[in-house]
C-alpha positions in Angstrom: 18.4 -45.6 27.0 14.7 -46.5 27.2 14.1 -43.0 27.4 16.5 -42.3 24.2 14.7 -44.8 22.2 10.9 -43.7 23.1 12.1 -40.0 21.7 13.3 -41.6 18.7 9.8 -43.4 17.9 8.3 -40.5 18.4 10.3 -38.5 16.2 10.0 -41.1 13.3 5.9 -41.3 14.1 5.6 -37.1 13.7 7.8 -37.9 10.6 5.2 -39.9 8.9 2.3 -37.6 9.9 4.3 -34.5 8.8 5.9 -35.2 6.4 3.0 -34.7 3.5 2.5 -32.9 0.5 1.8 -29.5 2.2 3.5 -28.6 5.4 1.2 -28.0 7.9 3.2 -25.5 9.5 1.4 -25.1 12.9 1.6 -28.4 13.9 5.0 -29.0 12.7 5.6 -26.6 15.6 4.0 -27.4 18.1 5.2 -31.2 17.5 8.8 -29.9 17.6 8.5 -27.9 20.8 6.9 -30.8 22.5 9.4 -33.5 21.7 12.2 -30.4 22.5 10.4 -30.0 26.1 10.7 -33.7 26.9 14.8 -33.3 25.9 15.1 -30.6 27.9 13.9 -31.8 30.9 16.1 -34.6 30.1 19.3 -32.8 30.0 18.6 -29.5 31.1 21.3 -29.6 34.0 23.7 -31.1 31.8 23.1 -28.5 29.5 22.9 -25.4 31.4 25.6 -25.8 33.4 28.0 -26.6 30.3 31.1 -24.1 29.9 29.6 -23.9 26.1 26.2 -22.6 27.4 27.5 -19.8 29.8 29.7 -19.0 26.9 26.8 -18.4 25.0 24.7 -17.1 27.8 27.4 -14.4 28.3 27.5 -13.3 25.0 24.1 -12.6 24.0 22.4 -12.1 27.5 21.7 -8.6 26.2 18.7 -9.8 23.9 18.4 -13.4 24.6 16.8 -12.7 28.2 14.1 -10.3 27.2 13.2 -12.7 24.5 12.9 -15.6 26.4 10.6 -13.3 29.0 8.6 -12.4 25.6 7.6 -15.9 24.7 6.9 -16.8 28.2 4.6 -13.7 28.7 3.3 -14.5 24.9 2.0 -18.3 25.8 1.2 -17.0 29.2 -1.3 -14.9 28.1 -2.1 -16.9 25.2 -1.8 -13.3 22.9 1.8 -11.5 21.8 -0.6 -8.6 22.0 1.4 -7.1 25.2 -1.7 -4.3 25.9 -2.7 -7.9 27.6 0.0 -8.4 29.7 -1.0 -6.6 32.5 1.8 -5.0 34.4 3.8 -6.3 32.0 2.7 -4.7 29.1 5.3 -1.9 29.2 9.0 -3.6 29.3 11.0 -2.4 32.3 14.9 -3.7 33.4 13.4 -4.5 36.8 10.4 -6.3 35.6 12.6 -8.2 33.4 15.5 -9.1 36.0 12.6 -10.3 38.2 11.1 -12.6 36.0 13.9 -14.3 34.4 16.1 -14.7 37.8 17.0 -18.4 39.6 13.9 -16.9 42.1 11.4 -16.6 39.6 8.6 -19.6 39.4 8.6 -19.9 36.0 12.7 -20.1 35.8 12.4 -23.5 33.8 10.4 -22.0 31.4 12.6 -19.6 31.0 15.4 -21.4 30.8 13.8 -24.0 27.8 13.9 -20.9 25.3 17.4 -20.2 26.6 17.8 -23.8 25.3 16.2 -23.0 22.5 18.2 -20.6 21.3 21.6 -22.3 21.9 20.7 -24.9 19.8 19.8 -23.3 17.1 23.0 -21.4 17.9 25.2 -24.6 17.1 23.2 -26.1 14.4 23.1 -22.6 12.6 27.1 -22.6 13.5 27.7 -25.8 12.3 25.7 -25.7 9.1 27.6 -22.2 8.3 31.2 -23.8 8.8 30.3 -26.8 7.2 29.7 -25.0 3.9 32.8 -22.3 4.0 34.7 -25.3 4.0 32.8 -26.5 1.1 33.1 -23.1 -0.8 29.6 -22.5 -0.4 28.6 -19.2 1.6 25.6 -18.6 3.6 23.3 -15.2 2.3 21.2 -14.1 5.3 18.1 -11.9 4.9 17.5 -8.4 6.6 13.2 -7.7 6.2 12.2 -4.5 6.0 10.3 -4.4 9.1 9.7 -6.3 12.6 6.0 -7.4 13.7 3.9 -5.0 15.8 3.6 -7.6 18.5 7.5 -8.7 18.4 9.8 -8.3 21.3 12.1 -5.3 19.7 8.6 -3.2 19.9 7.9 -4.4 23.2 11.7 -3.7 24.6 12.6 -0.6 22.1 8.9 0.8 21.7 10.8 4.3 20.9 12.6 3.5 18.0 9.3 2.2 16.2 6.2 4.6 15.5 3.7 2.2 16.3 0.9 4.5 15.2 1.7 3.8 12.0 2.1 0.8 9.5 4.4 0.1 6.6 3.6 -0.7 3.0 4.0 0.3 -0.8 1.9 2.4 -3.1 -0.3 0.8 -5.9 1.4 -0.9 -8.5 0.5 -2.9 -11.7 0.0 -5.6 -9.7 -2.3 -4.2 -6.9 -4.3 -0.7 -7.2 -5.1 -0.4 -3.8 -1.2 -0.8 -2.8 -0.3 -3.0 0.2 0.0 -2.5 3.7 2.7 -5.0 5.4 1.4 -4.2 9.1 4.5 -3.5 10.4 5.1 0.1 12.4 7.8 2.1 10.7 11.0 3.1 11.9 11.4 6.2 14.2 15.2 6.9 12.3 15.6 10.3 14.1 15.7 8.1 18.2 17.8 5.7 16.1 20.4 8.0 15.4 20.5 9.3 18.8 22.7 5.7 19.5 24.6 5.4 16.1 21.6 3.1 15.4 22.7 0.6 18.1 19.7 -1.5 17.5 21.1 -2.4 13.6 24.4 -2.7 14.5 23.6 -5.5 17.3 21.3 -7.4 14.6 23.9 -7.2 11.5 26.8 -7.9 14.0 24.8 -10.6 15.0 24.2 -12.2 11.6 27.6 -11.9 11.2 28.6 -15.5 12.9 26.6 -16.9 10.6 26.1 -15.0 7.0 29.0 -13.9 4.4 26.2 -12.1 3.1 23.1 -10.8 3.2 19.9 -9.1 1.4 19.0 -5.7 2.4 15.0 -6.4 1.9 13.0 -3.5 0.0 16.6 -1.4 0.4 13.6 1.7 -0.9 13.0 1.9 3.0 16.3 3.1 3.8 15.9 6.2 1.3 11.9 6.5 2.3 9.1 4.4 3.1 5.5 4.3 2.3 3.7 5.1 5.6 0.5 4.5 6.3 -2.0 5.1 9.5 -2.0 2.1 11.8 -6.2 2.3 11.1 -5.5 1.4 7.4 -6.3 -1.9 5.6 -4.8 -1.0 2.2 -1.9 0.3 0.8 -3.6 3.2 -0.8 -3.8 6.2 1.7 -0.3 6.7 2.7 2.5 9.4 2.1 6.7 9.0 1.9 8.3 9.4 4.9 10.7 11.4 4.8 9.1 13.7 2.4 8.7 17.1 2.0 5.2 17.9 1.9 2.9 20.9 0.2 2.9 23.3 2.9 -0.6 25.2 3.4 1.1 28.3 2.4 2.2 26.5 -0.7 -1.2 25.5 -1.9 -2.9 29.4 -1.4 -0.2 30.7 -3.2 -1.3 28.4 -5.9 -4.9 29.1 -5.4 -5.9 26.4 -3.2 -7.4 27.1 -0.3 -10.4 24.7 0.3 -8.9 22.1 2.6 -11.9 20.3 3.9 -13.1 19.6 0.5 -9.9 17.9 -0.6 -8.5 16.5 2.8 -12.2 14.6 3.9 -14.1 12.2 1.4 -16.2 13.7 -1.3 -19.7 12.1 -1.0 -22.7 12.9 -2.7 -25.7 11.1 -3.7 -25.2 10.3 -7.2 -22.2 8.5 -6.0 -23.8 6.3 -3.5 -26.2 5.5 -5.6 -23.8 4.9 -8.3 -21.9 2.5 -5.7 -24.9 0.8 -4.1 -28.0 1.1 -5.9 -30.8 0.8 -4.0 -29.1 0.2 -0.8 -27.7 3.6 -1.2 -30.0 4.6 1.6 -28.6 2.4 3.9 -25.3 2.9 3.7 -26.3 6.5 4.3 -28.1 5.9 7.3 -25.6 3.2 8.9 -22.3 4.5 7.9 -22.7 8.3 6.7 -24.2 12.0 8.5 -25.6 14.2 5.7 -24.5 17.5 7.1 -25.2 19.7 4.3 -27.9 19.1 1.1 -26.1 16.2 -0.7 -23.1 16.3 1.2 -22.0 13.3 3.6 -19.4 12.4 5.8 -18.8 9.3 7.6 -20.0 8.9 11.1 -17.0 8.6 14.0 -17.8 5.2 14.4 -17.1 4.3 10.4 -14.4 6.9 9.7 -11.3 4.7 9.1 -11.2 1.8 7.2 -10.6 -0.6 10.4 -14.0 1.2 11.7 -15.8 -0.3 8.9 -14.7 -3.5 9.0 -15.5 -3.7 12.1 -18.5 -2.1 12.0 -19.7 -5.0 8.6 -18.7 -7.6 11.1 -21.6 -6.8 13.9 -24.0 -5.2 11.1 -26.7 -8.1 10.7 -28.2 -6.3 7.6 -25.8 -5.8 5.0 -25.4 -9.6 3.9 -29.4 -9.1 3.0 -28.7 -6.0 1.2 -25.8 -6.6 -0.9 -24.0 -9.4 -2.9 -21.2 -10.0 0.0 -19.6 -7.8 2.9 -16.5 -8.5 1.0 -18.4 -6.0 -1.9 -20.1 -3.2 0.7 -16.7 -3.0 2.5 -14.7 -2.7 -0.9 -17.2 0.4 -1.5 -17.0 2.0 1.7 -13.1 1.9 1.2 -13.3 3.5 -1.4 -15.5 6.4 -0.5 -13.0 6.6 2.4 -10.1 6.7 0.0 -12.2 9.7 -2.5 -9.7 12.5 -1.5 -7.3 14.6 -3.2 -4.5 15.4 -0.3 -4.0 13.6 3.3 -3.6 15.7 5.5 -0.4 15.2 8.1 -2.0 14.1 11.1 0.9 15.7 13.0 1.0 19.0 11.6 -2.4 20.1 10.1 -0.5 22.3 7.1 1.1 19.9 5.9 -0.5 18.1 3.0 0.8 15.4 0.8 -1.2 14.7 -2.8 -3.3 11.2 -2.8 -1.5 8.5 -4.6 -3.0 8.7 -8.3 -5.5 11.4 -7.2 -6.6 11.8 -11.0 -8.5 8.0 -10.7 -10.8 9.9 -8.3 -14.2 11.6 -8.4 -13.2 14.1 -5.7 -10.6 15.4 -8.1 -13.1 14.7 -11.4 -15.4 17.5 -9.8 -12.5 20.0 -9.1 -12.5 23.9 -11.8 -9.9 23.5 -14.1 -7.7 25.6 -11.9 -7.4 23.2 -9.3 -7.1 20.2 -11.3 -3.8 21.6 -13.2 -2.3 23.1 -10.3 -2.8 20.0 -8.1 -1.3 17.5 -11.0 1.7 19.8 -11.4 2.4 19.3 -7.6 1.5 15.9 -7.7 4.3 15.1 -10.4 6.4 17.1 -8.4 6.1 15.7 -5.3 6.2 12.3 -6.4 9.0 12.4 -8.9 11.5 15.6 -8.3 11.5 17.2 -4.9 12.6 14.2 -3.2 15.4 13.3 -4.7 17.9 14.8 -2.9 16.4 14.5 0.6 16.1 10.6 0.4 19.5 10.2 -1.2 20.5 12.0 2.0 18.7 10.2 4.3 20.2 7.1 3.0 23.6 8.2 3.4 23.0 8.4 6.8 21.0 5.2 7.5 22.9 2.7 5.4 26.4 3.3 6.2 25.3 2.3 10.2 24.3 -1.4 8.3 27.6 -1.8 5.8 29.8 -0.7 8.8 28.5 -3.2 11.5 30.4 -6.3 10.1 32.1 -8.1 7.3 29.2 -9.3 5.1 29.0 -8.6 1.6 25.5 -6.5 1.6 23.2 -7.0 -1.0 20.5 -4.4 -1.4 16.8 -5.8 -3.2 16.0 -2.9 -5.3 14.0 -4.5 -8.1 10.6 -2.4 -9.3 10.1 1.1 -10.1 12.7 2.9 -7.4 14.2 6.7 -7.6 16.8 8.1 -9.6 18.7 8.4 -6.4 19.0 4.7 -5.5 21.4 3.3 -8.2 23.8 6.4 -8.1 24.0 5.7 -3.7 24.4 2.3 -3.8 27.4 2.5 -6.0 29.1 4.9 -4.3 28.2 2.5 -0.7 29.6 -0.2 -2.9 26.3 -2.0 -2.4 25.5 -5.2 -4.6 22.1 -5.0 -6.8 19.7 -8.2 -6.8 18.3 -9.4 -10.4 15.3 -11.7 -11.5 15.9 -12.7 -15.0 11.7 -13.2 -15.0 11.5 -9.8 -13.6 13.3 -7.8 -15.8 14.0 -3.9 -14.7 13.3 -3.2 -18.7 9.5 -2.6 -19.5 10.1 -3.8 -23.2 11.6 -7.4 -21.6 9.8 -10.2 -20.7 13.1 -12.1 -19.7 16.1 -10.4 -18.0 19.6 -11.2 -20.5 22.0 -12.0 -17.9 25.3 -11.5 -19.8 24.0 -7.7 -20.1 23.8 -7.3 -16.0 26.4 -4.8 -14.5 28.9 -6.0 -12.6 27.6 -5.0 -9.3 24.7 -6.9 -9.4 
């Protein structure tokens, strides 16, 4: 009892100190999981050897054991960055049975996120039932993507390509696009199982949710995929996508490559850039290899390099306004291209994201410039069409089938002719923001004019 009422105080003291205007989410946390650890060794055996536990255990063994190994090995290590883990850094069944069995040292430990999980288990449970019987339903939410360092990479690295990150193109709202940092999904191992991995998370969500929100439901027709060396959104391509094949371009007259694939630097624009630290950022960052032409040294030739590379340069602050302004720069020399070249097949090529914005493409012949912004429209805005519709006949239908939830699919912005016409023939439900009306003209959605599948 004494025990009992020491917890309570302690609860109501992090109450007071929490509890402010701004939630201070970090040590919210960490005050949670230490009043949680002193319950749990409390009642651990009462718990873990309860008929409702082993229920739960039983059922959801399949992911709750590598997860509780994942946040062990996480504050273990002190990083979710699993390259640290040592021997465990690549997931293996007998690693995993070794480390989370009655024999293992660190059992407890394992056993607390067990604990963990069950009871958010029954609170989630209870909170869901409470409010059918209320006539209120719960509306879960599926994101678009799962961290780098998360354990569905760790355990399922093949279904991820983790040399690659996820984001969308620029936008009124940001020209340089946005990069989420999350690897995309490798859909062709995915359907190799009938998408196993979606079907356990929707089925899943299912004992709690008579809905959910299919996040950025653009990612199931094509995503914006960028190189896991990007910062920015800006430098990425559609995947899937059919690209401009070399033998494309040359029939078109294109044949110059390395001048549209590689950043177009010349002097007047570094000095246009830099001013008079032009010659520095030549000398750090760039190799002149012709008369007036530079390109950037291996050390600086992604925008991660540079970053990097501002971080240990002592010199730049004295040189220039801010590193925030020389980096900005060197981005976008980096970005100064006309086609990205597909770093797994070297003819394929895929047109720069407004590619008329940039200098490389200002100093094209006529010829070039017409040609590439007829492909550009076409790649962007008709060859697709049909290929993503396709692909999101076959990814979707793995979701709606996996359990009774209504799904809801978030497909507010600019999006592709195909997406309306495939949704209502899934029977998806569209998503609507009265203060972000679809209509260009609007600067309030009118909600008695909504269809009735949104």
């Amino acid at each position: 009892m004494l025990c009992f009422y020491f917890k309570q105080q302690e609860i109501e003291s992090a109450k007071q100190q929490l509890d402010g205007k701004d939630v201070d989410y970090e040590a919210t946390m960490a005050t949670k999981l230490s009043i949680a650890k002193k319950v749990f060794n409390q009642e651990k055996d009462l718990i873990l050897n309860s008929s409702s536990f082993q229920e739960f255990f039983s059922e959801n063994e399949g992911w709750l054991k590598p997860y509780a190994a994942f946040c062990f090995l996480r504050d273990f290590f002190e990083t979710s960055e699993r390259s640290q883990w040592g021997r465990f850094a690549h997931y293996s069944e007998d690693k995993l049975e070794k480390l989370v069995s009655k024999e293992s040292l660190h059992y407890e430990i394992i056993c607390f996120h067990y604990y963990v999980q069950y009871h958010l288990h029954l609170q989630l449970s209870e909170a869901s039932d409470y409010a059918r019987k209320k006539g209120v339903i719960l509306k879960g939410d599926l994101p678009i993507g799962v961290d780098r360092n998360s354990v569905d990479t760790w355990v399922y690295p093949n279904l991820f390509r983790m040399n690659t990150s996820t984001g969308a193109p620029p936008d009124y709202f940001d020209k340089n696009g946005q990069n989420w940092g999350f690897p995309t999904y490798n859909w062709e191992e995915m359907s190799k199982d009938n998408y196993a991995w979606w079907r356990a998370r929707l089925t899943q969500m299912g004992k709690y949710f008579t809905a959910y929100r299919i996040d950025h439901i653009l990612g199931f027709f094509r995503i914006w995929e960028l190189p896991d060396h990007a910062m920015t959104g800006l430098v990425g391509k559609f995947r899937p996508s059919i690209p401009l094949s070399q033998e494309e371009l040359e029939r078109e007259g294109i044949w110059d490559f390395n001048r549209l694939s590689r950043p177009y630097i010349r002097q007047e624009i570094l000095q246009e850039k830099f001013g008079s630290a032009w010659t520095f950022v030549a000398t750090t960052f760039l190799n002149e290899y012709e008369k007036n032409c530079y390109e950037f040294k291996e050390d600086s030739n992604t925008e991660r390099k540079v970053a990097s590379k501002l971080k240990t340069s002592t010199e730049s602050s004295l040189l220039l306004d801010s590193e925030d302004k020389i980096r900005r720069s060197l981005f976008d020399l980096l970005q100064n291209i006309v086609l990205i070249q597909d770093p797994e097949n070297p003819k394929h090529f895929y047109p720069r994201f407004n590619l008329e914005d940039t200098s490389s493409f200002q100093a094209l012949d006529d010829h070039s410039k017409n040609v590439l912004k007829r492909l550009y429209f076409d790649y962007y805005f008709h060859r697709q069409e049909n290929l993503w519709r396709q692909n999101a006949l076959k990814t979707l239908p793995a979701l709606l089938n996996s359990s009774e939830m209504l799904a809801c699919g978030e497909d507010l912005g600019l999006i592709p002719n195909c997406v309306h016409p495939v949704m209502q023939e899934l029977g998806l439900v569209g998503l609507r923001i009265q203060r972000m009306p679809n209509e260009s003209d609007l600067e309030f959605g009118i909600p008695s004019q909504y269809s009735y599948m949104t």
